[in-house]
N, C-alpha and C positions, 0 to 999 in steps of 0.2 A: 699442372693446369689449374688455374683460379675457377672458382665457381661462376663466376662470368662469364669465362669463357668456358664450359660445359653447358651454360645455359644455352647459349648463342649453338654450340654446336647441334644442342636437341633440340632447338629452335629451325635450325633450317632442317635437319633429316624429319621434324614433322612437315615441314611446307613441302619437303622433294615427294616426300611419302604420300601426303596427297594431290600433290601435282600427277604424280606415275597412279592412281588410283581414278581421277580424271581423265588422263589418257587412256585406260585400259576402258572405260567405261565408252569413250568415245570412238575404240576401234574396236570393239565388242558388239554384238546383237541385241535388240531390242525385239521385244513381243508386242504383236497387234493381235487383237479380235478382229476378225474382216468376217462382217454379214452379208450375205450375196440374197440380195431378196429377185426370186424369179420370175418372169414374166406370167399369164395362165395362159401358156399355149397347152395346146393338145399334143399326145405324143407319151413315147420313152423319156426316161429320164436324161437329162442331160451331161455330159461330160465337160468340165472344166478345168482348163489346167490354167492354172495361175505363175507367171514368170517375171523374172527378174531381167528387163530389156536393158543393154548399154546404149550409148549414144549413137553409135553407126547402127542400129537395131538388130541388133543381130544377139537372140537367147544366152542369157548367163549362168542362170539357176535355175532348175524348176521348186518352185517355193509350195507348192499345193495342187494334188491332184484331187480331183472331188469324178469319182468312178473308179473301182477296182480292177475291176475285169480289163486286163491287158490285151483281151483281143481287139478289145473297142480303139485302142489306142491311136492304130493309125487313123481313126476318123478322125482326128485332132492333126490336121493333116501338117501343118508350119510348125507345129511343134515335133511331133514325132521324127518329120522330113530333116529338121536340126539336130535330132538326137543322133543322126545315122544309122550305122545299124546294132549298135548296141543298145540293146535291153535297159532302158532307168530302171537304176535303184531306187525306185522310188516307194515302196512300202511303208515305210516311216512316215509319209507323206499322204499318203490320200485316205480318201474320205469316200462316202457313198455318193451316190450321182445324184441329182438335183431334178425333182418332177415340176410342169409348172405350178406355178403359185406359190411352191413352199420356198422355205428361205433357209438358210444355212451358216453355220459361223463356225468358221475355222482361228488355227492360231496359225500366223505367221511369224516367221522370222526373218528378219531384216538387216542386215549387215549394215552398221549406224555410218562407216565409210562410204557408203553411197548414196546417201540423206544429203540430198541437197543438192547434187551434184546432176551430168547427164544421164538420168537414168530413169525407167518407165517400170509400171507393172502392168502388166498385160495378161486379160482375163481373156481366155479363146473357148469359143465354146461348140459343141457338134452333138446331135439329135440323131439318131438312129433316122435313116432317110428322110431327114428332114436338111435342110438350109445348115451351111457350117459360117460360121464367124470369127475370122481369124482376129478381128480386132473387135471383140463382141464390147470391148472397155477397154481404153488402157489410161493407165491415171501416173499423172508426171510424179517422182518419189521426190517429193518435194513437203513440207512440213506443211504449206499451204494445199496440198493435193489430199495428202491424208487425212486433213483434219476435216475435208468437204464430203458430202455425198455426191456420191458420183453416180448416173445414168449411164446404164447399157442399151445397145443398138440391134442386141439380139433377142437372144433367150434371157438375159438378164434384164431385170428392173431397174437398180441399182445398188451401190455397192457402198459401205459405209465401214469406214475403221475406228478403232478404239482402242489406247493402250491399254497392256495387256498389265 
């Protein structure tokens, strides 16, 4: 083989090696800071559970729960009601519950396949005898979506991301 032709050969395995290094990047996970700043109502703290909607709307992922205590769970009533009757593993995932006024920021993870595409995130939120909000925000996972602050209808203020 002439040196020419070995140039040429490690000329294209670097281009394939970073074409397949592009790809893995593009069907891999992305980190956001997501700050949930809360409304000042009065009351318990609130429970939030943050998901990953498809197009016919119906729960993919739960991406973030913000409240521990699994008894409160079913207050989160469209979330839990999709989970059926198995228990989320979701301990990896959550966070303390959110009182009014304070704010919060989590990390998310984002599966970069569904950036772009029909897909929501949906922030639900429920108050210990208080008003529940199954669509207290949902914000389109769009490049345009996440790069905006977003206004909540309930217990939330608004909702703001940031790569992570």
């Amino acid at each position: 083989m002439s040196g020419l032709q070995k140039i040429g050969l490690l000329f294209l395995a670097l281009t394939m090696a970073g074409s397949s290094v592009s790809l893995a990047q593009q069907s891999g996970t992305s980190s956001y800071k997501c700050m949930i700043q809360m409304t000042n109502y009065m009351g318990e703290g609130a429970y939030i559970v943050v998901s990953l909607i498809n197009g016919k709307g119906a729960y993919e992922k739960t991406l973030y729960v913000l409240g521990s205590n699994k008894k409160w769970y079913p207050d989160v009533k469209e979330w839990y009601k999709a989970l059926g009757k198995k228990t989320p593993a979701v301990s990896a995932i959550t966070g303390a519950s959110v009182a009014g006024g304070d704010r919060s920021v989590v990390q998310l993870d984002i599966d970069n396949t569904k950036l772009n595409k029909d897909y929501k995130i949906r922030f639900e939120s429920a108050v210990e005898d208080k008003e529940y909000y199954v669509k207290d925000l949902e914000i389109p996972l769009t490049t345009e979506g996440i790069s905006a602050k977003s206004e909540g209808k309930g217990y939330i203020r608004y909702v703001r991301f940031s790569p992570n």
